[in-house]
N, C-alpha and C positions, 0 to 999 in steps of 0.2 A: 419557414423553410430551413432557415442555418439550426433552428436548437431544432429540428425532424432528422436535420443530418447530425448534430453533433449527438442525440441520443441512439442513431445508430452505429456511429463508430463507437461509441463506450458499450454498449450492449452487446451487439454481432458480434457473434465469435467466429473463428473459421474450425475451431475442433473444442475440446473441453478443456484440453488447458489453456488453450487463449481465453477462454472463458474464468478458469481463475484468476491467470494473470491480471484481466478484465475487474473485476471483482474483487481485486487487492486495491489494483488503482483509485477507483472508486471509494473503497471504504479511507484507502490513503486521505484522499482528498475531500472525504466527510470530514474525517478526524482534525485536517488540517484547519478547516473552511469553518467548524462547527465550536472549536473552541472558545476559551474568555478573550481573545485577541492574543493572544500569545502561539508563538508558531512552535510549540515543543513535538518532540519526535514521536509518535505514536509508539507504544512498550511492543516490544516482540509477542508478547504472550497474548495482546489485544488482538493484533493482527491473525496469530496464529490461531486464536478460535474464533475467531467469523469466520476465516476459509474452512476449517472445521475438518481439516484433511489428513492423512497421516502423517508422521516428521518427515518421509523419505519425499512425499509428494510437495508439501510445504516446501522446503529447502531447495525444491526440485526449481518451484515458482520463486521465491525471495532471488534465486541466483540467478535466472533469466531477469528479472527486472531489474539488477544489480546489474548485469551483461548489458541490457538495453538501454543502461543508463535514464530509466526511468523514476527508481527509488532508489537511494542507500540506507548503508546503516550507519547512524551518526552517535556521538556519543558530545553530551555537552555540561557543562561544569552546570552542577546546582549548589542552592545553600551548603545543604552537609553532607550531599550525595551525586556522582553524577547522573542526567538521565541519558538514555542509551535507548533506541529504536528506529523506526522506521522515516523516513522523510522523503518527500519528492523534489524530484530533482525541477 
C-alpha cells in the first residue's frame, strides 16, 4: 500500500506542468540514486533534454523547483574543472 501511494504522488499530476515538474524530480533522483556512489549534480543540458521542452517552458520548470525548494543549481570544485548542475534538495 505505501509504494501504491508513493507511485501515485510521483506520477499524478494535477495539470501538465506539475507533470514536468514531476518528471524532473524523477529523472533528478534517477540520476542521483543511479550513479558510481558519488552524489555529483546532474549537468543542465542532461536535465534539459529528458524534459525535452522548449528554453522558455524549461526555465519556466527549473525556477518553480528552485521556488519550491525542491532542486537547486549547485556548482562544486572538481580536479581541473568545476561541475555545475542540477541537485535535490
Amino acid at each position: 500500500t505505501r509504494r501504491q501511494l508513493h507511485l501515485a504522488a510521483s506520477y499524478v499530476a494535477v495539470s501538465d506542468f506539475d507533470a514536468l515538474c514531476k518528471k524532473a524530480i524523477r529523472f533528478l533522483k534517477r540520476c542521483r540514486d543511479g550513479g558510481d556512489g558519488k552524489d555529483y549534480p546532474t549537468p543542465d543540458w542532461k536535465l534539459r533534454r529528458h524534459l525535452g521542452q522548449t528554453p522558455t517552458i524549461y526555465d519556466s520548470v527549473t525556477e518553480a523547483l528552485a521556488k519550491q525548494e525542491q532542486a537547486r543549481f549547485v556548482t562544486e570544485p572538481g580536479r581541473t574543472k568545476p561541475r555545475s548542475g542540477w541537485a535535490l534538495r
